[in-house]
Each structure stands twice: as C-alpha cells, then as structure tokens.
C-alpha positions in Angstrom: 0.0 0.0 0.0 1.6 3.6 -0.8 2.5 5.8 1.6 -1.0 8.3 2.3 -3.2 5.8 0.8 -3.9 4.4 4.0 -5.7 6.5 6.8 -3.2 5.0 9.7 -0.1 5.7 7.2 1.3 8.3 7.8 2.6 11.6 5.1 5.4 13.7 4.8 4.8 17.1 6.7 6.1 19.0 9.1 8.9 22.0 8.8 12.1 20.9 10.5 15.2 22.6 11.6 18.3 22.9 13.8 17.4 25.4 17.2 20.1 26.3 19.1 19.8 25.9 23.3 22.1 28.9 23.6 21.2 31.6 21.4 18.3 30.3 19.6 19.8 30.7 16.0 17.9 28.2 13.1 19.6 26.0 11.0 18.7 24.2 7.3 18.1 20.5 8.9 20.3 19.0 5.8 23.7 20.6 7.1 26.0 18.0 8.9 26.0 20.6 11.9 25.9 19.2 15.8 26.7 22.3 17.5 25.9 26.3 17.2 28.2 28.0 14.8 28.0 31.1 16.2 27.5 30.0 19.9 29.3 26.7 20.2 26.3 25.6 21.9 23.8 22.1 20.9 21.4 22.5 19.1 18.1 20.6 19.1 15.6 19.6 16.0 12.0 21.2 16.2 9.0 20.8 13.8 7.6 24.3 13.1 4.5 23.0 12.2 4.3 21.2 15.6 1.6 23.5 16.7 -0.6 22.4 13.8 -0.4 18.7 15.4 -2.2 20.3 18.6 -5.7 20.6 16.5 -6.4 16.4 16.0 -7.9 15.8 19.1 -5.5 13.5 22.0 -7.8 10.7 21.6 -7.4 10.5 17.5 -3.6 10.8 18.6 -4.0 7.8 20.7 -6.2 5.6 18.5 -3.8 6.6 15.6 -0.4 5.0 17.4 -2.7 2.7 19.1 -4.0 1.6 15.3 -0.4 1.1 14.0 0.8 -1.1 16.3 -0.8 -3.9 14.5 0.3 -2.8 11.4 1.7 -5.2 8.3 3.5 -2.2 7.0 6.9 -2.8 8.7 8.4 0.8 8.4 5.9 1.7 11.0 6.2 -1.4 13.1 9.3 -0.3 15.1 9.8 3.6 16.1 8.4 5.6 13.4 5.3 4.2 14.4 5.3 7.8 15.8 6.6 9.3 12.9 4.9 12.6 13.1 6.5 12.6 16.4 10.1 11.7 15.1 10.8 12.4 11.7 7.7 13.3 9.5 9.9 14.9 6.8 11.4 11.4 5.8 9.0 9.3 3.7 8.5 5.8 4.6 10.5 4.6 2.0 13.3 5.8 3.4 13.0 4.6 6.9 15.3 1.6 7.8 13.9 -0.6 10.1 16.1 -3.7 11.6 13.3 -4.9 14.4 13.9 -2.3 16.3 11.3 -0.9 19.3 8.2 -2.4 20.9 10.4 -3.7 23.5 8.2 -5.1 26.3 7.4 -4.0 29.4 8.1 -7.1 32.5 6.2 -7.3 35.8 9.2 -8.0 38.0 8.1 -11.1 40.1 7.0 -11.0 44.2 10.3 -11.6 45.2 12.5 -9.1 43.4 9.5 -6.5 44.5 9.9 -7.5 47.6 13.4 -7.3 47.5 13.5 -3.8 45.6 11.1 -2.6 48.0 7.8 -2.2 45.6 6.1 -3.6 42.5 8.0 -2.4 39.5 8.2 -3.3 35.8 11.7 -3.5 33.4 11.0 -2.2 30.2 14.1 -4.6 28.0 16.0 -2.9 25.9 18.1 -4.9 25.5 15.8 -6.7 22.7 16.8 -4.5 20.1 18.6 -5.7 17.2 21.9 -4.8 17.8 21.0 -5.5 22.0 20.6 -1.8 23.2 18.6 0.9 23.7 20.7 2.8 20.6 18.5 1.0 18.3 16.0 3.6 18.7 18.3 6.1 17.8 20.1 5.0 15.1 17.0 3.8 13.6 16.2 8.0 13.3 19.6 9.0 12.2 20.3 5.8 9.9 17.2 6.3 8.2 17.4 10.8 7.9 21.5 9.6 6.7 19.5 7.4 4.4 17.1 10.1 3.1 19.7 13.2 2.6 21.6 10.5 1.1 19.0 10.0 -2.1 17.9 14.2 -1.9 21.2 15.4 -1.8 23.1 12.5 -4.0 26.0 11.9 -1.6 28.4 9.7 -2.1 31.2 8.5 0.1 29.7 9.5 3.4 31.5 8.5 7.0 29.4 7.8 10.1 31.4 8.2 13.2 31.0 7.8 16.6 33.0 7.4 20.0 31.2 4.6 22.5 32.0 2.5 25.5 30.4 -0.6 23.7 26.6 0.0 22.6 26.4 2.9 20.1 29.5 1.2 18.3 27.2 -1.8 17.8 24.1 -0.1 16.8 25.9 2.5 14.7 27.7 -0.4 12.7 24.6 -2.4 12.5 22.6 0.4 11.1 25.1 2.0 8.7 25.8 -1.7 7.3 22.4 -2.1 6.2 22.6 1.2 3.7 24.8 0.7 -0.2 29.0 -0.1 0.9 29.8 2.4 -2.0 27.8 5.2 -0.8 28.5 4.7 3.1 31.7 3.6 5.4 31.9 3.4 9.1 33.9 4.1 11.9 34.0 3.8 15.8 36.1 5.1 18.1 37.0 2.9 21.7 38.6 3.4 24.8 41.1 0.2 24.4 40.6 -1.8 27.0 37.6 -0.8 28.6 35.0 -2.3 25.9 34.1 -5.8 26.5 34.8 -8.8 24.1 30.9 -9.3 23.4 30.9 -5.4 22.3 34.0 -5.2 20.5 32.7 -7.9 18.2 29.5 -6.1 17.2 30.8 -3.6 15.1 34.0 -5.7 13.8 31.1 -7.9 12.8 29.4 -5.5 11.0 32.3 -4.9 9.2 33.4 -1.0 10.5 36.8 0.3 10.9 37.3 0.2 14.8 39.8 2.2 16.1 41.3 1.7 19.9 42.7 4.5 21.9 44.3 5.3 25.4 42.0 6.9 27.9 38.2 6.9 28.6 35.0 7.8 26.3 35.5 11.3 27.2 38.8 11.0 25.6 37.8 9.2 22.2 34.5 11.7 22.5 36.6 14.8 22.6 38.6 13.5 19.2 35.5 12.7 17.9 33.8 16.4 18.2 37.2 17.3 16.8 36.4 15.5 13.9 33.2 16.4 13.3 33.8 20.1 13.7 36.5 20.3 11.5 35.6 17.6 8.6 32.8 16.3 6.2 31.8 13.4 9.4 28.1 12.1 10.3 28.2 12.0 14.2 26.5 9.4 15.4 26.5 9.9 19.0 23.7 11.9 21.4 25.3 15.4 20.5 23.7 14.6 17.0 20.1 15.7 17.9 18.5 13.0 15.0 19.5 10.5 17.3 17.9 11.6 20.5 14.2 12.1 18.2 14.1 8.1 17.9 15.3 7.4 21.4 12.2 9.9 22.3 9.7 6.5 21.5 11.1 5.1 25.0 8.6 7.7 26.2 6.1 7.0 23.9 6.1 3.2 23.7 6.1 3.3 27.5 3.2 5.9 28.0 1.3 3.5 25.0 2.2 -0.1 27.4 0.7 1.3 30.5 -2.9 2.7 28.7 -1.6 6.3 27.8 -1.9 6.9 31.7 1.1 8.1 33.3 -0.7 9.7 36.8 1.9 8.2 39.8 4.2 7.3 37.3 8.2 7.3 38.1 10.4 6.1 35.4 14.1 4.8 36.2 17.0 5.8 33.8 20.8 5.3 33.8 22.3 8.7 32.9 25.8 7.9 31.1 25.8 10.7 28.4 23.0 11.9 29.3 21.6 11.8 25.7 18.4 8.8 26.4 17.4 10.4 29.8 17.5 13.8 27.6 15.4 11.9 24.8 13.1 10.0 27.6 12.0 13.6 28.9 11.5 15.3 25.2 9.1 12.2 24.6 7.1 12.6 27.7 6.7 16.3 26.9 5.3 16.1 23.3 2.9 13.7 24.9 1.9 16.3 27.4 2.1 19.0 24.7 -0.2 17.1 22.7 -2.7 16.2 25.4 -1.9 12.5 24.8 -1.0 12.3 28.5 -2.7 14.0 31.3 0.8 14.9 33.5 4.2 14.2 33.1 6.2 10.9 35.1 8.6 11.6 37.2 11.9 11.1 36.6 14.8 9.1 38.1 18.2 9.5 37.3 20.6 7.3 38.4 24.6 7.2 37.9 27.5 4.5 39.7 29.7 6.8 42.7 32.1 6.4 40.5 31.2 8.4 37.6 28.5 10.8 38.8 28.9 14.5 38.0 24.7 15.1 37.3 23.9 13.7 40.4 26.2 16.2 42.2 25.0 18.8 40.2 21.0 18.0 41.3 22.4 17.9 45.1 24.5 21.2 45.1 23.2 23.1 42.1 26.9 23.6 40.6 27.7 21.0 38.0 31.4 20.3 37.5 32.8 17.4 35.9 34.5 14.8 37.7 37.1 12.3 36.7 36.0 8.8 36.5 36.7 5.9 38.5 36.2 2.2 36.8 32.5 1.0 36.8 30.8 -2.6 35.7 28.8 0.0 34.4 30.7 1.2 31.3 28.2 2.5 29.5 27.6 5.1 31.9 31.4 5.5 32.9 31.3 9.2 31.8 32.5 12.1 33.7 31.4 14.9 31.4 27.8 14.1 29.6 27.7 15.7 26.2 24.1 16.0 26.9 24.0 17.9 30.6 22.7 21.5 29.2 20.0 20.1 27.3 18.9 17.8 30.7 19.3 21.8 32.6 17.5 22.8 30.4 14.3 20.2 30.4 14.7 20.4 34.1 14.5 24.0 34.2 11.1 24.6 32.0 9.8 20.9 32.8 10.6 18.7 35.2 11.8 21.4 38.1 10.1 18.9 41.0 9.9 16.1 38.9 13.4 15.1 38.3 15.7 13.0 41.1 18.9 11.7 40.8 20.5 9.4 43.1 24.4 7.4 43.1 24.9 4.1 43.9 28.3 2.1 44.2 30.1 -0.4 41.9 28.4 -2.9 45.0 25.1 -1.9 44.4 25.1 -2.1 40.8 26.4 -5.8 40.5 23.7 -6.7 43.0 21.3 -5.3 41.1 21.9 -7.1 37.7 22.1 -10.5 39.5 19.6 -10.3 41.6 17.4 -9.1 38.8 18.5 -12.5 36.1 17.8 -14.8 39.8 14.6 -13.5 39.1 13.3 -14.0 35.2 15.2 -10.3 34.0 18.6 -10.1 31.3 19.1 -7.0 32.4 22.4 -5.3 32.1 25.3 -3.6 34.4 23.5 -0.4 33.5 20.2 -1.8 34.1 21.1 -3.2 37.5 22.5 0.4 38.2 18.7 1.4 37.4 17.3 -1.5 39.7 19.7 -0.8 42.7 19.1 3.0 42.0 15.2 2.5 42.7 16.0 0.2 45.2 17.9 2.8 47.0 15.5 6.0 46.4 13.4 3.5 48.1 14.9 2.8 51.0 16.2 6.7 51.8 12.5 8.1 50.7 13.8 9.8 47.9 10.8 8.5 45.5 7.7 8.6 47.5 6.0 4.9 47.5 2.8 3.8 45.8 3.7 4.8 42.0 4.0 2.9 39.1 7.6 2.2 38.8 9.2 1.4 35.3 12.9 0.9 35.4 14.9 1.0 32.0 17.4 -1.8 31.3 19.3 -0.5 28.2 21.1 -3.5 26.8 21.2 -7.2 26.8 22.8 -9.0 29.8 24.8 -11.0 27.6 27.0 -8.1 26.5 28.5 -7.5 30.1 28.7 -11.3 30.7 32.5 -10.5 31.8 31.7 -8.5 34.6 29.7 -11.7 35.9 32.2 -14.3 35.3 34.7 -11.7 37.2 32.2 -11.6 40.1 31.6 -15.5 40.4 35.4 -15.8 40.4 36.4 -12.6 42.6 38.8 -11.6 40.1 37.7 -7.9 40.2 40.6 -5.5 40.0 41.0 -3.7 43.3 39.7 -0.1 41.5 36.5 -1.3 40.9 35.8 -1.6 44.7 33.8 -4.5 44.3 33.2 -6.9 47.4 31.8 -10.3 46.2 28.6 -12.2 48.3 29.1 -15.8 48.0 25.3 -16.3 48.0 25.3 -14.2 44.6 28.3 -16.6 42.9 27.1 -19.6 40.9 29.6 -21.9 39.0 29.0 -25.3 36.7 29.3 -28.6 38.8 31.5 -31.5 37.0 29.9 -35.0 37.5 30.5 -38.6 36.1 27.5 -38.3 33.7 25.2 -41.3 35.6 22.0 -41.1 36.4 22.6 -42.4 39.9 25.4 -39.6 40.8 23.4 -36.8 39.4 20.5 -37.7 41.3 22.3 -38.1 44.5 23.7 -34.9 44.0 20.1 -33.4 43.6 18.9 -35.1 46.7 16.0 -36.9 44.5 14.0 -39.6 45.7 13.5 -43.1 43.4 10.1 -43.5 42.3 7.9 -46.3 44.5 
C-alpha cells in the first residue's frame, strides 16, 4: 500500500530545523552541523508546524499509534510508528527498520519486588537488534543519513562515533544495512575498557574500529574534533537526529501502560545523558499534545564512580568529575555531552519532577544479578537502574505507591565478563567491588550417571 493511501499511514509534513539551546539561531536541517556556529552551543531539532499537530484531538492521537501497532507495513512497526512525532519529513521509503522498538514491558516477580522494596516493571531494551537501547536512535539517524543520502546525491559519506560498547554496535549495524559504496563506518573505543561481546558487534558488522588510550570522554573529545573540523556524520547523542528516535522510549512506555502516566516514576541510567534527555523530550510532546494528562517523574541514576549530574541535582553547581572504573561502562562518563539540554528540560519541565541518586560499583552488580535470579537479562546499567530505585526506596527519595518502570538498556549478555569476574572474585581492586558468596554460581563436573546426578540433587526413586 503507498504511503497516504492508508488513513493510519502516515505523510510527509512537518517543517524541520536545527534550534540552538544557547542563542536560539535556526539552521537548514540537511547541514551535517551538531553544534551552534555562532555560539558553540547544541542545538536541538523542532518541527515548526508542531503546533498544527495540537488541532487532531488526543484521543485520534492515541487511537492513531494505538492503530499502528498492529500494522503489516513494517516501516511503521518499530519507532516511526510515531513518525509525526520523530521524523515526518522522511517518507517511509526511506525509513530503515532492523526490528527495532516495541520492546516489552516485565512485571518484575513477588520476590525481586519484595526485594527492591515495591512492584516495579523492566522495560528490556536490551531486545533491540543490535541489543541496546541505541537502536531507537540510530534507527532515526540511519534512516534521515539514508534520506539526505538519495535528496542530496551523496556519495562516500563516513558515520562516526565514539562509545564505551553499545552505540559502536548499533551504529555499525545500522550503517551496514545502507549501499557499501555510498556509506563507510567508523568507531572510536577506549582500548581496553570495551568488553569482548561489544568489540565484536561492530567488527562484525564490518566498521573500521579504532582503539585508543584513555576513557570515552577522551575518544568523544577527538571525535567532536572530527566532526567540527571535517565532512563526518556524528552518530553519538550530540547529534540531535539520534535523540528524536530514542524519544519512542517515552512514547512506547506511555502507549504499554494505557496512555496513563498519573503516579508514574520512570528509572533511567544517565551515562551521556543523551536517552534520559530523549526520555524527557518524549514525555513532553505527549503532554504538549494532550496525549498524557501529567508528566512521570523522573529518576536518574549514575554508579559513585562516575556521577557528576547527580552532584549537580544535590549542590546546584555542576562540575565534571574524573572517572573511576565502573561494571557500568556505558555510563562511565565524567562529562555528559548531553548535561545543558537535561538543565535545560529540568529548568522549564521537570523542576520537582526530576531525582537523581548514586549508587556504588556494589550496588550495581547486585542489582543485575539479583534481577537475572529472578526472570530479567538486564544489564550492568540496568542493575545500576534496579539498585538505583532500590535505593531512592529505602532513603525516601521516590515517595511509595507509584507505578515504577525501570529501563534496562542492553542485553545482559553483552556485560557477561563483569559476571564471570564476580563469580570468580577476580575484580581488579579499583572497581571496589566486594563479592557475596550467595550471589556466585559456577558449573558442577559430574560422572555423567543417572545415579550420581540424582544423589547430588537429593531426588527420591520413584515407588
């Protein structure tokens, strides 16, 4: 079925552009521009025509998404089922969609509740194609990349990006999918502090990966270099076409609970501060829209050693801070690329609605396994989200009785390592890790005989 032939598909519209945070200057949408150039400060993407969205009534909003969801049309099965939300310049046939979004939304069982302190659900990111919450974004830039990429007849185009492990994979994955001789790739690592599982993604999807000393702020800071100075498509946050797809965390999870988000508290690691940035810009189109009635509130959380946003909400001054190791890699960042645009959604938005609490390397490896004991794959960053509610809990931080979602941003699998260093105590002494035996587990050799095996499992012989 074309594209506008169908009520539920939706058209190209909307009037797009680059809006600097700092001085407010526009900016044609099509340039390859990620910061001010006259300010130096980021810039975000806003639809001039968004006010025209406010005249179809919230509930045709809702029945629209709602509609879509059971869609054959697969362009609109993943994010851009919010496409008027997202992107609605691109046309559908230039969306590229890998599986991405629709990830679902977990009770968390009576005894991890109980353990946490309240019900609560996991939303799993980590069910994205490439295994991480990036999906959502790279599925926006990938596919706008994709789109200038036919308009403006470029050829030989590099997509770059500096990661600790997950936008390397997504960004590979994504870029991969679009013609070799148009489109190359390249990430950027902190050598050494990327684990096996991640470094394979993008060598996998064929990029050139390049290892250097240092931390992500390091291979970031080379990276803005880069893109400043030469014809580069950024692929991390600082790019705002990422953060409009990570916005349909918001959206999905507003959709999963009914559209009502009264008493609602939603959990998110910080890192770069880019998806709690995109989680808040979701919740507010809904609210701008009338789509929801109030906003959620919003918890930030970020490991002891690496958390500069989380002094900032405490003393009001934010410096940043020099990072310490974390199982938490992803979020091992000292100076979020992101933090003005999170001032500034706090300032207009969220002023009583945002909280942001630390919790140590201890904390956060209790969290994940605790979580898998009990039916989860959630991640080092996602147990950094489940001991971060667990702990607003417990200090009365969060006020009880809300509807809890926490986000776990990638696939357990990936930080695998950090497990197998826990079960065998082989943590290096910076992490500051103290192992609980009753959290080890480890594979029991036997002879292989019925007899043995069911000795060992203290069975009892039929009568």
């Amino acid at each position: 079925m074309s594209q506008g032939a169908d009520p539920f598909m939706p058209d190209v519209a909307g009037e797009m552009g680059y809006v600097c945070i700092g001085c407010g200057g526009r900016y044609d949408i099509y340039e390859f521009i990620y910061t001010c150039p006259e300010c130096g400060s980021l810039l975000k993407i806003e639809n001039a025509a968004f006010e025209d969205l406010k005249r179809r009534p919230a509930s045709e909003w809702r029945n629209l998404f709602d509609s879509r969801r059971n869609s054959t049309t697969l362009e609109i099965q993943g994010v851009f089922r919010f496409h008027e939300l997202i992107l609605p310049i691109v046309p559908l046939k230039d969306v590229i969609y890998l599986g991405e979004g629709n990830t679902p939304l977990v009770r968390a069982n009576r005894e991890l509740s109980q353990w946490v302190g309240a019900p609560f659900f996991v939303k799993n990111d980590g069910l994205n194609p490439s295994a991480s919450f990036k999906d959502r974004g790279m599925a926006s830039a990938i596919s706008f990349l994709n789109h200038v990429i036919r308009v403006r007849g470029l050829t030989d185009v590099l997509g770059i990006c500096a990661s600790t492990g997950d936008t390397s994979a997504a960004a590979a994955l994504y870029l991969s999918y679009l013609p070799k001789d148009k489109v190359r790739a390249v990430v950027l690592l902190p050598k050494g502090k990327v684990t096996p599982q991640q470094l394979s993604q993008p060598l996998g999807s064929g990029a050139k990966v390049i290892e250097m000393p240092g931390v992500f702020d390091d291979c970031m800071r080379v990276v803005e270099e880069l893109a400043q100075n030469y014809h580069v498509f950024l692929l991390n946050s600082k790019n705002p076409v990422r953060i409009l797809g990570q916005k349909s965390y918001a959206y999905e999870t507003a959709q999963q609970l009914g559209w009502d988000t009264k008493g609602l508290a939603v959990v998110v690691p910080i890192g770069n501060a880019g998806n709690i940035t995109a989680v808040m810009d979701g919740f507010i189109d809904l609210l701008e829209l009338g789509i929801i009635e109030e906003l959620p509130l919003i918890l930030g959380v970020q490991s002891e050693h690496a958390d500069p946003i989380a002094r900032w909400r405490s003393s009001g001054v934010f410096k940043p801070v020099k990072v310490r190791p974390s199982v938490a890699q992803a979020a091992m960042i000292g100076d979020p690329v992101s933090f003005p645009k999170v001032k500034l959604n706090v300032e207009r938005y969220f002023s009583d609605k945002f909280l942001v609490v630390s919790v140590s390397e201890n904390e956060i490896m209790e969290g994940m396994l605790t979580a898998n004991r009990h039916g989860h794959v959630v991640c080092t960053q996602g147990g950094e989200s489940v001991a971060g509610l667990k702990k607003a809990l417990e200090t009365g931080l969060v006020p009880p009785g809300l509807t809890y979602v926490v986000d776990s941003t990638s696939h357990h699998l990936k930080f695998a390592s950090f497990q197998e260093r826990y079960f065998a105590d082989d943590f290096d002494p910076a992490y500051g890790i103290q192992t609980r035996e009753d959290l080890k587990n480890a594979p029991v050799t036997l002879d292989g005989k019925a007899a043995t095996i069911a000795s060992f499992l203290g069975l009892r012989r039929k009568t």
